[in-house]
Structure formats: structure tokens, C-alpha cells
C-alpha positions in Angstrom: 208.8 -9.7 185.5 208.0 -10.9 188.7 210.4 -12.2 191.7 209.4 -14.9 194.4 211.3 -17.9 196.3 209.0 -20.0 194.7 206.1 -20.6 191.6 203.1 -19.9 194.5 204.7 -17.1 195.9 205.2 -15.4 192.1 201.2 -16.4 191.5 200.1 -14.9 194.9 202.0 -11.8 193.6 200.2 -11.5 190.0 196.9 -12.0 191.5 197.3 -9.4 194.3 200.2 -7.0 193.0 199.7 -4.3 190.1 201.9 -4.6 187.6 205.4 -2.8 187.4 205.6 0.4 184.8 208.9 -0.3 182.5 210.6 3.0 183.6 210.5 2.0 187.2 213.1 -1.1 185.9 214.7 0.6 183.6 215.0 5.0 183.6 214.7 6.7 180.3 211.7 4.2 179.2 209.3 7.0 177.3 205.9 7.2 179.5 203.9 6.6 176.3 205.7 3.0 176.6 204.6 2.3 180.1 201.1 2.9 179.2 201.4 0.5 176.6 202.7 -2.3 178.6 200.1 -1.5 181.5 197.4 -1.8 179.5 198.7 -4.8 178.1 198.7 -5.9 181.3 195.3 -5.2 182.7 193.7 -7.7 185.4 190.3 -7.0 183.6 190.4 -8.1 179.6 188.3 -5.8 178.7 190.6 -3.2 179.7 193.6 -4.6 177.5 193.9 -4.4 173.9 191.4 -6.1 171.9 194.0 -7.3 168.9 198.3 -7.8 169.2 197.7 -5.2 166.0 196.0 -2.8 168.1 198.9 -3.3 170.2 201.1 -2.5 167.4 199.6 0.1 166.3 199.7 1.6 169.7 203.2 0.8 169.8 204.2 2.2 166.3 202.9 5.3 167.7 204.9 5.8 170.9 208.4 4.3 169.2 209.1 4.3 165.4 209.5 0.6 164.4 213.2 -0.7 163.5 214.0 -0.7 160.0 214.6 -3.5 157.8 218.3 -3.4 157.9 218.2 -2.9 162.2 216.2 -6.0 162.1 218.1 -7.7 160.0 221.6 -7.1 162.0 219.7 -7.9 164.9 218.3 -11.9 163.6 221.9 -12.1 161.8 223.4 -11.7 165.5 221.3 -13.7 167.1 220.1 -16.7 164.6 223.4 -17.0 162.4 223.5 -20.6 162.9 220.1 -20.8 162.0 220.5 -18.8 159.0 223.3 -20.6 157.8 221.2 -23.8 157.9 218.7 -22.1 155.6 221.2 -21.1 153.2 222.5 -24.7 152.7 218.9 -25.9 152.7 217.5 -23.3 150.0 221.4 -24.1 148.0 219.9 -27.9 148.1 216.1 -27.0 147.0 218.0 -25.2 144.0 219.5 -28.4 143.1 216.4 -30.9 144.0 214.1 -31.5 140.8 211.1 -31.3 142.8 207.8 -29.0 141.8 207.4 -25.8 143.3 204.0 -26.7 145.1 205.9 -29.9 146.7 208.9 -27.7 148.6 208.3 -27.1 152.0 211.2 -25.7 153.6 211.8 -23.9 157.2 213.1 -20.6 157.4 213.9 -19.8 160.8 214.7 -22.6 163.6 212.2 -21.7 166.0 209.6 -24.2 166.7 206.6 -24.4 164.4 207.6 -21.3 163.0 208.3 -20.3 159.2 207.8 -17.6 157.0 205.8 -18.6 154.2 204.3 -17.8 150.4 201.0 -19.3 149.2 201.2 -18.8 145.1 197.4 -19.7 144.8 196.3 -17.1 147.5 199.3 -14.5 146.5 199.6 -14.3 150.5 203.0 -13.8 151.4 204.8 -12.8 154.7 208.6 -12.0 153.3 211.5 -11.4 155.7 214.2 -8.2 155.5 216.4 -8.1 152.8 219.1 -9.5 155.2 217.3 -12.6 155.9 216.2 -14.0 152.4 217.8 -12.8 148.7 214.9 -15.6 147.3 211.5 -16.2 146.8 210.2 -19.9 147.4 207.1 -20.7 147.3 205.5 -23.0 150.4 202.4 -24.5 151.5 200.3 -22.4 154.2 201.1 -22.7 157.5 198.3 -23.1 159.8 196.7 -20.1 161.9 198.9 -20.7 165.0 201.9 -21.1 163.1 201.1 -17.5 161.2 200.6 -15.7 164.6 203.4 -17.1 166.8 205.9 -15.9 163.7 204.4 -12.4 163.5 204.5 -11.8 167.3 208.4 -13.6 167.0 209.2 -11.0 164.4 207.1 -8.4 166.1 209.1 -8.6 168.9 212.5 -8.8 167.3 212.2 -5.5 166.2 210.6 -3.9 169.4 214.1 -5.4 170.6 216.2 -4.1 168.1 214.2 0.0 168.0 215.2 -0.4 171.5 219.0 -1.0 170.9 218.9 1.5 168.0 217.0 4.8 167.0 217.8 6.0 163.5 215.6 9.0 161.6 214.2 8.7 158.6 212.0 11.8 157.9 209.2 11.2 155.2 208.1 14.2 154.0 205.4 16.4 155.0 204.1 20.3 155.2 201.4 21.8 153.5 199.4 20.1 151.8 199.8 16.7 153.2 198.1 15.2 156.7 200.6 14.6 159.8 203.9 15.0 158.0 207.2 15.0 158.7 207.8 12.4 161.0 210.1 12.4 164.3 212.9 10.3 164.3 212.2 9.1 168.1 208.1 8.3 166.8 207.6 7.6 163.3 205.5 9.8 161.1 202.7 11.5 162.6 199.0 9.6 162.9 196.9 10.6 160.5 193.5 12.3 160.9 194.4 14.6 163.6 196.4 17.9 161.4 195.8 18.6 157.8 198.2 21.5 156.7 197.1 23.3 153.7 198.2 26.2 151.6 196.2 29.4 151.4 193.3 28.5 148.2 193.6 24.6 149.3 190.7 22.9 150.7 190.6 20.6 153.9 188.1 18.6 155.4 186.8 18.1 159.1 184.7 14.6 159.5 182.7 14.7 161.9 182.1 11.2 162.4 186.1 10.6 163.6 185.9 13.6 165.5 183.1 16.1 168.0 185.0 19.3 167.7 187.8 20.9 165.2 189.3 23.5 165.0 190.3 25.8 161.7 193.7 27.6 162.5 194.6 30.2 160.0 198.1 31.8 160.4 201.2 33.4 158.5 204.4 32.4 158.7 205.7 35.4 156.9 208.8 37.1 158.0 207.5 40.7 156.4 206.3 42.7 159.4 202.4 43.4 158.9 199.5 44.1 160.9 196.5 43.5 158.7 196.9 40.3 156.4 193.2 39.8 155.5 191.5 36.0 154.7 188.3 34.5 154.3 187.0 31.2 155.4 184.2 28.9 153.6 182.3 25.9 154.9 180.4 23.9 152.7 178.4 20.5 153.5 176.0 18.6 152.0 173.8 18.9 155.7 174.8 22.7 156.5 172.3 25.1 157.8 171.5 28.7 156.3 174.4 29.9 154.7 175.8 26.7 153.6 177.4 27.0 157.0 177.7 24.0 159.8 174.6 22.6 161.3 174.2 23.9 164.5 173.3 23.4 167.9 173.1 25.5 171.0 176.3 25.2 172.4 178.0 27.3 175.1 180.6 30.1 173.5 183.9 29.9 175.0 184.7 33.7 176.7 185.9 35.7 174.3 188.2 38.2 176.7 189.7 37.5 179.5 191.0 40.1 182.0 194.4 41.2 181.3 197.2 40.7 183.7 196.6 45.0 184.1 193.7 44.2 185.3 194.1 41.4 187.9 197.6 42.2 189.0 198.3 45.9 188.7 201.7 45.9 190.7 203.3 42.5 188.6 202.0 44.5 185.4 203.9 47.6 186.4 206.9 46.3 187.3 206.8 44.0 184.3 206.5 47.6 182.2 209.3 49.1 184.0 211.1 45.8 182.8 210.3 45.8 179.4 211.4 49.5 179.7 214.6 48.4 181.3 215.5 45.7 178.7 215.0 48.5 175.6 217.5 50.6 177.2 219.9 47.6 177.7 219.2 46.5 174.2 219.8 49.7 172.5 223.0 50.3 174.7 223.9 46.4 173.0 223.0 47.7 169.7 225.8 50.8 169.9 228.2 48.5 172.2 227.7 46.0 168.9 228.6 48.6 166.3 231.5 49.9 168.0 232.9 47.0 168.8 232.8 46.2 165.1 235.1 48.8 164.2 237.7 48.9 167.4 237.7 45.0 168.4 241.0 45.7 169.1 241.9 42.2 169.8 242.2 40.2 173.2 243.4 42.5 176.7 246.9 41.2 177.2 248.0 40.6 180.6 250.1 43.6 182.2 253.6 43.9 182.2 254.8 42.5 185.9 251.5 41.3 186.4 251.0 39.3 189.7 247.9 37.7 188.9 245.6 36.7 185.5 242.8 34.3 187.5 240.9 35.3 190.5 241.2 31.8 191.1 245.0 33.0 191.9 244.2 35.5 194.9 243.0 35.2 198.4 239.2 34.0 198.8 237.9 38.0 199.6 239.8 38.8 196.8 239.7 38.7 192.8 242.3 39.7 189.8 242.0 43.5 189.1 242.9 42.7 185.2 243.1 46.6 185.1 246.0 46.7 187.9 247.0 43.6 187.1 247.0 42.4 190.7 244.8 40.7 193.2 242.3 43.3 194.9 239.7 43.2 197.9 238.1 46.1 196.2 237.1 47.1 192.2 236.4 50.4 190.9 233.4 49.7 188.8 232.4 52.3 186.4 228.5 52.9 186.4 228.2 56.1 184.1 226.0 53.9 181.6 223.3 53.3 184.1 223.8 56.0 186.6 224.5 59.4 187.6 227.4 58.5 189.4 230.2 57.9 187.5 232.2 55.2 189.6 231.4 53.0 192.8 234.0 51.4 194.8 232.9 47.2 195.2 233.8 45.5 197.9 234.7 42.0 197.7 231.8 40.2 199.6 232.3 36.5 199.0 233.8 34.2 196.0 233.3 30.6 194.7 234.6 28.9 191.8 232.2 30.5 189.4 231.6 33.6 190.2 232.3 36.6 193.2 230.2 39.0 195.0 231.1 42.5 195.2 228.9 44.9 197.4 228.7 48.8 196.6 230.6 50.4 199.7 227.7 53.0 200.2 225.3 49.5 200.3 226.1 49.0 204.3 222.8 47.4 204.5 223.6 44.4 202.3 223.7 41.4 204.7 226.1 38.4 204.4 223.1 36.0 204.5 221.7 37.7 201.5 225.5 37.5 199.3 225.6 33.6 200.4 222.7 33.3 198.8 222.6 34.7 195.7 226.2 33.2 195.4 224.8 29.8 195.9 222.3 30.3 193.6 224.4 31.6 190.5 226.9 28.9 191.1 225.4 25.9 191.7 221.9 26.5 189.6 222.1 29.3 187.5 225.8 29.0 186.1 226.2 25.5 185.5 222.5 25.3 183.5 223.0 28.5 181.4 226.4 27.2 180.4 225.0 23.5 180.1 222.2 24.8 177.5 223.9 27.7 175.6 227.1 26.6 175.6 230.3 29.0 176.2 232.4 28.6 173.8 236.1 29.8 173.5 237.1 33.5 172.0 240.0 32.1 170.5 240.7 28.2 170.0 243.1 27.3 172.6 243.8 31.1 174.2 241.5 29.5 177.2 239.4 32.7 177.6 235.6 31.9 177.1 233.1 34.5 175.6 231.6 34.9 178.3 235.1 35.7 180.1 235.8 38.9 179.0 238.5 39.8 181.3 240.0 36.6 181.8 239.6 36.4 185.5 237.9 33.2 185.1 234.6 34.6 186.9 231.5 36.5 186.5 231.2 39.4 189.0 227.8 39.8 190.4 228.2 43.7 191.2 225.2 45.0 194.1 224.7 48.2 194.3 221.7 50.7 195.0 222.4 52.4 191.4 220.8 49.8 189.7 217.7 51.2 191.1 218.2 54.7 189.3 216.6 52.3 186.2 213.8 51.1 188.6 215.1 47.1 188.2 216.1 44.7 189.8 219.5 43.8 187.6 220.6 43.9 184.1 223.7 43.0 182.1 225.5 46.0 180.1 226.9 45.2 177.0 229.1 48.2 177.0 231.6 45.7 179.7 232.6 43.9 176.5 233.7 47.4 174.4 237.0 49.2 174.4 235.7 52.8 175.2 236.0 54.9 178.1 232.7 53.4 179.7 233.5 49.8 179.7 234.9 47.8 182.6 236.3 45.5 180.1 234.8 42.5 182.5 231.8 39.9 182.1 229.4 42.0 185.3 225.7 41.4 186.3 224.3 44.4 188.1 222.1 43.5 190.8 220.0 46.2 193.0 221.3 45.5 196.2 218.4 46.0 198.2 216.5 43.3 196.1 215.7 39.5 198.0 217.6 37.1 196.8 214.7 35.1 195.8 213.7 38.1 193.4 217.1 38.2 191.9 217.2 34.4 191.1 214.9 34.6 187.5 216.7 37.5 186.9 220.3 36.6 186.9 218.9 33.6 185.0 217.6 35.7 182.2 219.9 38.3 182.3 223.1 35.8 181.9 221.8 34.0 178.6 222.0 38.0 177.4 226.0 38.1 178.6 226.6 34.3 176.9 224.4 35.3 173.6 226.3 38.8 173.5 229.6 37.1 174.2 229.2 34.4 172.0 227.3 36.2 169.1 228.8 39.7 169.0 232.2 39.3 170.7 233.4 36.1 169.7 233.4 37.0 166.0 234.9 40.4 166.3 238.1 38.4 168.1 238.1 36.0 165.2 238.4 39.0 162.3 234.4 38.7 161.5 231.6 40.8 162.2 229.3 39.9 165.1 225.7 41.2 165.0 223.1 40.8 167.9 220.7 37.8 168.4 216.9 39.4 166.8 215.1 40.8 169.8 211.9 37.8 170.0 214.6 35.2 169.5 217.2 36.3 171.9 213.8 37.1 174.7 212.6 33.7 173.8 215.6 32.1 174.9 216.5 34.4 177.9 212.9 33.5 179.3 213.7 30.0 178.7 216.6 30.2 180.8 214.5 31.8 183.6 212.1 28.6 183.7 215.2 26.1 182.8 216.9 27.1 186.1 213.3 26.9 188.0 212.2 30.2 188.8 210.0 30.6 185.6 206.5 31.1 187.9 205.8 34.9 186.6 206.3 33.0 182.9 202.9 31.2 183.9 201.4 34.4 184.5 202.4 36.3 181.6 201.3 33.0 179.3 197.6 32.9 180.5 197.0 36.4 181.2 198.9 38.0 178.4 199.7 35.5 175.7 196.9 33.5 174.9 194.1 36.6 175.8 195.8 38.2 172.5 197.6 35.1 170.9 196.0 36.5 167.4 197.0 40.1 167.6 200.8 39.6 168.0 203.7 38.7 165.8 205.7 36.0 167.1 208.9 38.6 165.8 207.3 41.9 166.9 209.7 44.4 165.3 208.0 47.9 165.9 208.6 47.2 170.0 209.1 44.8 172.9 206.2 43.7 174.5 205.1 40.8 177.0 202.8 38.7 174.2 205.8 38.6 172.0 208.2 37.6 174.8 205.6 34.6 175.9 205.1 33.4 171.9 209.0 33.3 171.7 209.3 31.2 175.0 206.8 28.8 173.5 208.6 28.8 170.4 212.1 28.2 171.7 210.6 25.3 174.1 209.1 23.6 171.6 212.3 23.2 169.1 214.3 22.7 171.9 211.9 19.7 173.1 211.7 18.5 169.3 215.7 18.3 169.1 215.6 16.1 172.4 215.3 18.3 175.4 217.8 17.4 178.4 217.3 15.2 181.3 218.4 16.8 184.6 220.2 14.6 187.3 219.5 14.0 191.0 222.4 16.6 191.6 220.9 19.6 189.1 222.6 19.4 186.4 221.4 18.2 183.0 222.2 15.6 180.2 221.6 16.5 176.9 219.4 14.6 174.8 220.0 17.0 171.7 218.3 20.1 173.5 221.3 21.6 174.6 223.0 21.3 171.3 220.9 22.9 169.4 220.3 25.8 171.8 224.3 26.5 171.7 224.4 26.1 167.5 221.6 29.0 168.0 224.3 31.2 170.1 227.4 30.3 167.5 225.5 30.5 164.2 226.8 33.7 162.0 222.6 33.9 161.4 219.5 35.6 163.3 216.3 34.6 163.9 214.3 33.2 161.2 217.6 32.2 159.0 219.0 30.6 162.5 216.2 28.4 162.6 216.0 27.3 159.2 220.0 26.7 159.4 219.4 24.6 162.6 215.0 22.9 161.7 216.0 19.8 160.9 214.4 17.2 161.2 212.0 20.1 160.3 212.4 21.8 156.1 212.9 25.0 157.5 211.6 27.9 159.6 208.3 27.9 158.2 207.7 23.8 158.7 208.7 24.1 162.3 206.1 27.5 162.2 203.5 24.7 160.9 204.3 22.4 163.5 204.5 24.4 166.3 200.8 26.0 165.9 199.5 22.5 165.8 201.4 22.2 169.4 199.7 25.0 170.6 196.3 23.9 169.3 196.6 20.4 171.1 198.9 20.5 173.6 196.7 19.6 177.2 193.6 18.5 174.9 194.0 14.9 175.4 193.7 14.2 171.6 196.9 13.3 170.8 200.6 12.3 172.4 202.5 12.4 169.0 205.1 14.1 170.2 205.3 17.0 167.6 201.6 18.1 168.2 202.2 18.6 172.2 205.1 19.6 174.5 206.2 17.4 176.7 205.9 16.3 180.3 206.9 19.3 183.2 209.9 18.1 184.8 210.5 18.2 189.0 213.4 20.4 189.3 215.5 18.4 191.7 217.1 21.3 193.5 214.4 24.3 193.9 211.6 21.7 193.6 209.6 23.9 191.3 208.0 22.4 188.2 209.9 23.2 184.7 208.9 23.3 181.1 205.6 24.2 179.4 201.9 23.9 179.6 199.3 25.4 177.3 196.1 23.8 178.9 196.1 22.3 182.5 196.8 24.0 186.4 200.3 25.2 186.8 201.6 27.1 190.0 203.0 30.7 189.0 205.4 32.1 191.4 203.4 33.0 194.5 202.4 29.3 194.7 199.0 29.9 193.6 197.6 27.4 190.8 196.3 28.9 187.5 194.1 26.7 185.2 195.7 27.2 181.8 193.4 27.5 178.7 195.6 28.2 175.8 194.8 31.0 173.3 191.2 32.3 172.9 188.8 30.4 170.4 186.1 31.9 168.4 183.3 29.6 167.6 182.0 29.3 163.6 179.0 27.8 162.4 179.3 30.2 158.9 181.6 31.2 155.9 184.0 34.2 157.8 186.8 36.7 157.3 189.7 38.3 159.3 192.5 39.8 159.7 195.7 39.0 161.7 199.4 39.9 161.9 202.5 38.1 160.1 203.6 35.2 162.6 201.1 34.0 164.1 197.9 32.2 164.2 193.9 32.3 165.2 192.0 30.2 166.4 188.3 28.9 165.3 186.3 25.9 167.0 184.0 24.3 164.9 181.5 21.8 166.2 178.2 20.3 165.8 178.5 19.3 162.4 177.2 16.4 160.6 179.0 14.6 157.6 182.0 15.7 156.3 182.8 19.4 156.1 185.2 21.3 153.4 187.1 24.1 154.5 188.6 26.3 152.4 191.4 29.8 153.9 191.9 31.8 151.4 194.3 34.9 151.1 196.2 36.8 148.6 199.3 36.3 151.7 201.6 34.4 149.6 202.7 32.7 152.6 199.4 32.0 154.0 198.3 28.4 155.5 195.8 26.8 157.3 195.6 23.7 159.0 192.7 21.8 160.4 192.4 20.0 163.7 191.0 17.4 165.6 190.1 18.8 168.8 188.1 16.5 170.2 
């Protein structure tokens, strides 16, 4: 642990040199570890644990303990001799005549170590399965004997949870505290979230806990606006009412100003977005349904064709499928978008991944600007999308990929001015994957070509998980002799905003959290189905994050790219399942029951997450990541400062909180949640939600 020529030079070093965190030794160590060993390690006693099961406990927390049968491979690999010795010694006790309170026998070679039985006291410390298949009875050991086996066996299975994770769930939801547990950490502590059905009771102690807070919510997938529910508070040392005794305590700001209010211009062009995205979902929608009836099949090359991958042509030119030869310049048909019927697109610049072609009327378009947006796509934007939604094949072994839908082997990133007719900054038209007159029958991002490259970044981002979810949900199947139906709106926004901060240009998502989401967390649906709308779009981020962080996340490399950890995968089953939305998520919860578990879990997330109560792993989201190529920060905080994407920092406070001291009623939405901070009680307090919701919960949290 620590290096030196020599034992004074190693001293000099302990006395005057902090200790090393784990992950600095060895990557991938979980941070929750290194504060462990830290503390453990404390120049100042009183700073280290007072107990090894405090310790224990700590680290029970932060890894789930081995099981039985991992410890037991692990001892039978590394004390086989040993063992084998103790069988032929317990084969002899078998045979000796000797009384029971006369045997004496060691279990495990290792010095002034055994495990041991005491039939007068009934105190027994037993070994896995693995280990013994009899009971013996043996005289206690003494006290230093006892301690230096449990920390042996102790650490014999830290070792072997190290070498090998397996899950175990065990149970959980309503009606039970913590619940189902993670397979990375063990089940969840207890005494921090109690789930409970609508009618159920829960209690708040205030002498583990300062402040709680009462969560009602509905996890129904029936669209409504008013689902009504009453709250009661009884204690034995309430005030009038039978509410909570109360003090005078500061209430929490119930509004805060709305993005409208304190940024005017982002709110307006985030309208004319939202107004952009329902014109490119309904074109989707008809592109969907006649797809569905003339899939037609895959575009065969032409007869005497010259080229089939732009890969094949000269670097300022790409494979006009439609010509069926190489070309410098496309005809690109814009009638869906614009008043113009066709442009003429100039090939600007190609890579491996992608190509830039430049409206010809565009003579303002400058080749720093194409270098860069080509950069961007290929080396950030392309690889990650891919890397998280996957892109599968059309057809097993015919080599196109969904996302491919002219087999050129490219995305074209089409600038041109007409893109502003729409007043955006780019889009993707699902009408490119059809067969009718409109359709260029080719995988195209539209890009305004008067746009900064840096405004275009998040926007290719988001706009590309659109082409791979179309390609792979809609398209794919049609190919395949099925029936491909679009991703449901809050899902298929959830994950395209994910993609926007998963690539690292997910600043404005900051924004739209504190100032739109959490000011009116309780007054939107998490699936909104009457219209789009920003809250809904910043619930489904958080959503999305948090399964995709509870299935593993990824890890991202010094170059950019990432490694899954189980992240990935699950975010490409969500693009290749024949299910939407809710049923997607239930097919794909596990370790979660079903959508409505995860729905449990993920309010608690929201509650805690930045409170400092808690680092169980499904009540907060996890670490922000340094992006290693754009720098910026990536993944999700709902309390703490975070830089949006002017560089400014905003102090996140997560959804708005009513204070109760008395019995109270409301109303909210399907899918989602409010929030209600109760403090300065005394005793122990019941709370009971009630609602005639049949899928109507409550939980109660420690909040401080």
C-alpha cells in the first residue's frame, strides 16, 4: 500500500503522506468504496470507524456481499489442502468414541483460527454450505480467536464480491421499506423510503430523521388531469388538528419564475421547437402508416450500376442510389418542408461516416463551418448515438443498417436556407424512409445553413436518435414482413434529449430542468398525450437517465467513445422492442417488476437525489461524468450548481415542495408526483394518502 527502498522511508511516508483512494490503483473502483477505505484510514481515530461492523455495514452498503456459494468457490480455491485435512479429521472424530463436549477440532489452517459451536451458550459461527456438510460441537474460542476469524472470513468475501457480482433481487414495492435490491448494492437500507399503496399507512420518526417528506403520485397510464387524494397526520404530540407540532420555520418559495420570464428569446425559440418537432412527428406518423401498406421491400441496386457505397467514389463525391452512379451533386427534394420543390446539393466535404452537402443557392456557407459540423457528427455525435441506440441490420446479413436507408453507407447532412422556412435549426423527415413521390429514399439531416456550428451540435444529436428510433422501430419491421409503429412521443423525447446531453452539448437541458420542470413537476404527466410540451420532455430525460443508469450506464474512454456497462444495451432493446412506452419498459425493468416499480423508484430518485441523505444507488443518480472530448459535464443533477450552455452556473433545487403541518387534499395528473416537506415533529407520525385512484401510492421519505 505503500512503496519505499526501505522500512523508514515507508514510515516517513504514512506519517506525512495521505492515504491513496482505491480507484487511483485500480479504475472502475465505485467512489462509495474509496470513501470507505479512506475513512478506514484516517490519521485521527476518531475519524475512522468506531466498530469493523460499522465497517461492514458501510461496506454492505456500497457493494452487495458475496454469496454463500461465491465464498465457498473462492476458500475451496484457495484452502483445498486445508480443507481436505478437515475432512479426514472430522471422518476420524466420526470414528473416535470420545464425548461431544471433549472434541476440539480446527476447521481452517490459519493460525489460532477456527470456527466454532458452543452447545451450552447455542452460540454458533457456521461456515457456507461448501465448507462444512456437519455440525460439531467445540469448546469457545477465546475473544481474539473469534475476531481474527470473522475479519478472515470478512475479508474472503470482500475478495471474492470483488472477482464476482451476481443479482439476487429480494422483493420489494409497495408496501414494503427500501425494496428491491440492486444487483451491484444489495437491497436498499432501510428507514430512508417506505412505499405504500393508496389507503396504507406509513410512518415518519422523527427521532431518526429532522425533515420528511410525503410524496403522493400515480403511476397510471390513463391520461387524467384531476386524480383527487387526501392526506392525514396523526400523532400522539400533534398540535390543533391532530396535525404535526409545529415551529416557525421558513417556507420554501412556492413559484419560481418560469424560463418565459427570465429568458424570453431561449423560451421562444424553444416554442418554435416544440412547434417544429409536432410537424416532424405528425409527418412520422403518415410516413409510418404508409409505409405500412407499400414497404415495398429493400431499393435494389440499378441495372449497370457503377457504384452502391459512397465509400466507392471520389472524396467530393457520394453514390447517387437514384442514378446509380457516383455524383458531386444530389437533387434533394424539399417539398415536405418547403415551398421549393427541389434544391440542387453540392458535395462539400465527406468522411467515413457521413458527407456534407451545401444548398447551391447557400454561397455563404464557409468551409470552416462544413469541417466542423463534419467533425462533430463523425467523431462525437455518430459513434455515441450508434454506441447507445444501437443500429441494427434491416435484414440479417443484407449489410444495410436501419439507419442506412439508401445503402450508401452514410448519413447526409443536407445545409440549406429552407430549413428556415420552419424557423429551426434542423430536423430529420421521416418521409426519406417512404416510397412516395416526396421521399429521397435516403437517411438526411436537414441543417439551416446559416446556423453556427456550435448551435447545430445538440441538434444533430437529438435529431439522429429520431432517424435511428424511426429506422429501427418503424422501418426495420416493415422490411421483415411486420408492422412497425412509432416510439410514444415522451419516450422517444426522453431519449432524443438524452442523446443531446450523452454527446455533451446538453447545457439548455439544465435550463429547461430548473426553470421548467421542477417549477411545475406536479402539474405534468410524465406521458403527456393531449400535446408536446417542455415539462414533459424534461420528466422523460430524467426518466430515461435514471433506467439507463440503474441498468449500468457506460463508461466513456480517454478517446470519446464509451463502454457499456449495461446502459447501452438496454437503451438499444428500447429501439428493437415490437412495444411502446409503458409496455417497453415493463418488457425491459428488470431488475425492476415492471413499469410501475421503476415509477416507484424513480420518484424516490428525484426526492433525494443532491440531499445528501442517501448514496444507495437507486434513490440518487449518479456522479456527472467529464466528457473527455468537448469537456462539458454529462449526466443528471436534481439538486446542486450545474453550468447550462452559456457557461453560467445554475443552483439546482429539484421540484417545488409544499410544507404541511395538517391533514390535506389535492389533486394532480396521472404520472407523476408532489411533493410535501414535513418537519418539526415530535414522536412518531402516521401518514395515511388516500384515493379512490386504483393505482394510487405514496411513499415516505427521509429528507434530512
Amino acid at each position: 500500500m505503500v512503496e519505499g527502498s526501505n522500512p523508514i522511508q515507508q514510515m516517513v511516508k504514512i506519517l506525512q503522506q495521505p492515504p491513496i483512494a482505491p480507484s487511483r490503483v485500480v479504475r472502475g473502483v465505485p467512489r462509495r468504496i474509496d470513501e470507505i477505505v479512506l475513512r478506514a484510514l484516517a490519521r485521527k481515530p476518531g475519524a475512522r470507524y468506531a466498530t469493523a461492523r460499522e465497517m461492514a455495514m458501510a461496506l454492505e452498503g456500497a457493494v452487495r456481499p458475496a454469496s454463500a456459494r461465491v465464498v465457498g468457490d473462492y476458500v475451496a480455491e484457495v484452502a483445498s489442502a486445508a480443507l481436505a485435512r478437515r475432512a479426514a479429521v472430522l471422518r476420524e472424530a466420526e470414528r473416535a468414541d470420545l464425548p461431544a463436549s471433549q472434541r476440539r477440532i480446527s476447521l481452517v489452517s490459519i493460525p489460532d483460527v477456527d470456527v466454532f459451536e458452543e452447545p451450552s451458550s447455542g452460540v454458533r459461527i457456521s461456515t457456507p454450505p461448501r465448507l462444512s456438510q456437519a455440525v460439531v460441537p467445540l469448546t469457545r474460542p477465546s475473544r481474539r480467536a473469534r475476531s481474527r476469524a470473522g475479519l478472515t472470513i470478512a475479508i474472503a468475501a470482500l475478495a471474492a464480491s470483488c472477482e464476482k457480482t451476481e443479482g439476487n433481487p429480494d422483493g420489494g414495492g409497495p408496501g414494503k421499506e427500501g425494496g428491491t435490491g440492486n444487483p451491484d448494492t444489495g437491497p436498499a437500507p432501510t428507514g430512508i423510503v417506505v412505499f405504500k399503496n393508496a389507503g396504507e399507512s406509513a410512518e415518519a420518526d422523527f427521532s431518526k430523521g429532522t425533515q420528511f417528506l410525503i410524496v403522493p403520485y400515480s403511476v397510471s397510464d390513463v391520461s387524467a388531469t384531476g386524480i383527487a387524494f387526501d392526506i392525514k397526520l396523526t400523532t400522539g404530540g400533534g398540535g390543533a388538528d391532530g396535525g404535526v407540532a409545529s415551529q416557525s420555520f421558513p417556507l420554501r418559495l412556492q413559484r419560481r419564475p418560469s424560463l418565459k420570464e427570465t429568458n424570453p428569446k431561449l423560451w421562444a425559440r424553444w416554442q418554435q421547437r416544440l412547434a417544429v418537432e409536432a410537424w416532424t412527428r405528425s409527418v412520422a406518423e403518415q410516413a409510418a402508416a404508409r409505409l405500412t401498406r407499400n414497404p415495398k421491400g429493400l431499393d435494389q441496386p440499378l441495372a449497370g450500376a457503377t457504384c452502391k457505397k459512397s465509400s466507392e467514389c471520389d472524396p467530393n463525391e457520394v453514390c447517387d442510389a437514384a442514378a446509380g452512379k457516383c455524383a458531386t451533386s444530389i437533387t434533394v427534394k424539399t417539398e415536405s418542408f418547403s415551398s421549393t420543390k427541389t434544391i440542387t446539393a453540392e458535395v462539400k466535404k465527406k468522411g467515413a461516416l457521413a458527407a456534407v452537402l451545401v444548398d447551391k443557392a447557400d454561397t455563404s456557407v464557409s468551409d470552416t463551418n462544413v469541417t466542423a459540423i463534419l467533425e462533430k457528427f463523425e467523431k462525437v455525435i455518430h459513434p455515441r448515438d450508434v454506441g447507445f441506440f444501437g443500429d441494427p441490420e434491416v435484414k440479417s446479413g443484407a449489410g444495410i443498417r436501419s439507419s442506412d436507408r439508401n445503402g450508401d453507407g452514410m448519413v447526409w447532412l443536407v445545409l440549406t436556407s429552407k430549413v428556415k422556412e420552419k424557423k429551426a435549426v434542423g430536423f430529420f423527415v421521416a418521409t426519406d424512409f417512404g416510397e412516395d413521390a416526396a421521399s429521397n429514399k435516403a437517411d438526411i439531416l436537414y441543417i439551416d445553413s446559416g446556423a453556427k456550428p456550435e448551435e447545430a451540435y445538440g441538434i444533430m444529436a437529438h435529431e439522429f436518435q429520431h432517424l435511428l428510433n424511426y429506422g429501427a422501430k418503424v422501418y426495420r419491421p416493415t422490411q421483415n414482413g411486420g408492422q412497425g409503429a412509432l416510439e410514444a412521443l415522451w419516450l422517444d423525447e426522453g431519449q432524443a434529449h438524452f442523446a443531446e446531453d450523452a454527446c455533451g452539448f446538453g447545457g439548455e437541458n439544465v435550463v429547461l430542468l430548473n426553470q421548467d420542470v421542477f417549477a411545475s413537476f406536479s402539474d405534468t404527466s410524465l406521458f403527456e398525450t393531449a400535446k408536446d410540451g417542455l415539462p414533459m420532455r424534461g420528466m422523460a430525460l430524467t426518466f430515461v437517465r435514471y433506467l439507463f443508469e440503474q441498468k449500468g450506464g457506460v463508461s466513456y474512454e480517454a478517446d470519446g467513445k464509451i463502454k457499456d456497462k449495461g446502459g447501452a444495451e438496454f437503451l438499444q432493446k428500447l429501439h428493437t422492442t415490437s412495444k411502446q412506452g409503458t409496455a417497453a419498459v415493463s418488457e425491459l425493468a428488470a431488475p425492476f417488476k415492471d413499469f410501475k416499480e421503476v415509477f416507484d423508484y424513480w420518484v424516490s430518485a428525484i426526492a433525494l437525489d443532491g440531499r445528501g441523505v442517501t448514496t444507495f444507488p437507486k434513490y440518487v443518480y449518479q456522479d456527472l461524468i467529464d466528457d473527455p472530448v468537448g469537456g462539458a459535464k454529462i449526466g443528471l443533477k436534481i439538486r446542486g450548481k450545474r453550468k447550462d450552455h452559456t457557461g453560467a452556473e445554475i443552483d439546482l433545487q429539484g421540484p417545488l415542495e409544499e410544507e404541511i403541518t395538517k391533514d390535506s387534499s389535492g389533486t394532480i395528473p396521472n404520472a407523476t408526483a408532489k411533493f410535501y416537506l414535513l418537519k418539526s415533529g415530535t414522536g412518531k407520525v402516521s401518514v395515511t394518502v388516500s384515493s379512490k385512484d386504483s393505482d394510487f401510492r405514496f411513499a415516505v421519505i427521509k429528507a434530512k
